[in-house]
N, C-alpha and C positions, 0 to 999 in steps of 0.2 A: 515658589514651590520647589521642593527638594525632587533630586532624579539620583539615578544608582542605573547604573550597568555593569551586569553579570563579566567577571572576566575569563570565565569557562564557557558558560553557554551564550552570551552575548545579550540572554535579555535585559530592556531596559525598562526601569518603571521610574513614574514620575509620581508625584505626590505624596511622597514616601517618609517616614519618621527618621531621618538620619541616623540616631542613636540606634536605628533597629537591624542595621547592614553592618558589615564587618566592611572592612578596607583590604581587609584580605583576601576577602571574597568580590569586592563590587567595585567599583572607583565612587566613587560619592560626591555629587553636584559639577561630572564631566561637563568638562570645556566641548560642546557640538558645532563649534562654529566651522569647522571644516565639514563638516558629514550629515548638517542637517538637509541639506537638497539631498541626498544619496536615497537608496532604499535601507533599511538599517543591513540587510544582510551585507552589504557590502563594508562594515564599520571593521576595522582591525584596529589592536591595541598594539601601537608600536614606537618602541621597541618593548616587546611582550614583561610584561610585571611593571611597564609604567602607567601609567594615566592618560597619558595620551592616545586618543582614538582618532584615526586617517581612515580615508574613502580607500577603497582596494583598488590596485592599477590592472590595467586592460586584462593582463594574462591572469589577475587573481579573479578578479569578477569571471572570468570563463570558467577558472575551475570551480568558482563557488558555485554556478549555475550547473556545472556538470554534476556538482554531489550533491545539487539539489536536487534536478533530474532522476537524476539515479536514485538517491532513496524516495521518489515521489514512482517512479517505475516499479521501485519494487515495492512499496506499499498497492499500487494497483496492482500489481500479481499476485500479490497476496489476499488481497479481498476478492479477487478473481478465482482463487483457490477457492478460497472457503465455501463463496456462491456455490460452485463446481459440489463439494463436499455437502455443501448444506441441502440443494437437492439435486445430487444425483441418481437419489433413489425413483423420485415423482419423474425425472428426466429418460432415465432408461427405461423406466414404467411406460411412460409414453409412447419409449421411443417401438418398445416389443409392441406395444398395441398397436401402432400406426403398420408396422412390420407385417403383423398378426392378420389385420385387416388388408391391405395388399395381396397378402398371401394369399386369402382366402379368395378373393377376388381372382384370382387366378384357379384356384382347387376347383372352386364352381364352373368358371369357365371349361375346363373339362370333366366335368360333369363327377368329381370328387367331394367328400361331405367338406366342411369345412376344423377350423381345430380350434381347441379352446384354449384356453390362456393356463389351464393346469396340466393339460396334455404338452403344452410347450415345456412350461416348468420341467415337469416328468422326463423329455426329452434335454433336457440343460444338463439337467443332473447328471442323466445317464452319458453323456457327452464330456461331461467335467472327470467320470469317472472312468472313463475311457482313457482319455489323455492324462491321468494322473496315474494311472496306473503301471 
């Protein structure tokens, strides 16, 4: 079976038509016999533009693991964003109804009618136009 690994992005595939890779771009039917126990992230091509792929030493395995982290953090803030984005609408909706509802709970307890949820609106407004003013 033919293999190819990417010398930009590291990926490696196997079973591959050799004819279909540039050399410029892959190394083509890579020597793994140093890096096969490794995980591939740790695979470096060194000295860079040769053929030769090493396991990464202590301190490179730490940084690789760190800018894995790191874009693995910020991919979950970002989908944490979006949730956040995607409903925050049904989220603050809630959040005034639950609000709404305590309120009321209190208004009754001294013996005041209770409010609606467009009376609040009404009061938003008028509050946004306050402070914007």
């Amino acid at each position: 079976m033919s293999r190819v690994f990417n010398r930009t992005d590291g990926r490696f595939l196997f079973a591959v038509h050799i004819p279909d890779f540039s050399s410029a771009d892959w190394i083509l039917n890579p020597d793994l016999t140093e890096v096969v126990k490794e995980p591939q992230k740790y695979w470096i091509i060194d000295p860079p533009g040769s053929d030769t792929i090493r396991v990464a030493t202590a301190s490179e395995k730490t940084a690789i693991d760190a800018a894995i982290g790191a874009t693995q953090l910020d991919a979950e803030k970002a989908t944490a964003k979006t949730q956040v984005d995607a409903s925050y609408e049904r989220i603050l909706r809630a959040l005034v109804d639950l609000l709404l509802s305590e309120f009321n709970t209190l208004r009754a307890q001294h013996g005041l009618p209770a409010r609606t949820l467009a009376q609040v609106r009404t009061a938003l407004k008028a509050n946004i136009d306050a402070q914007i003013s």
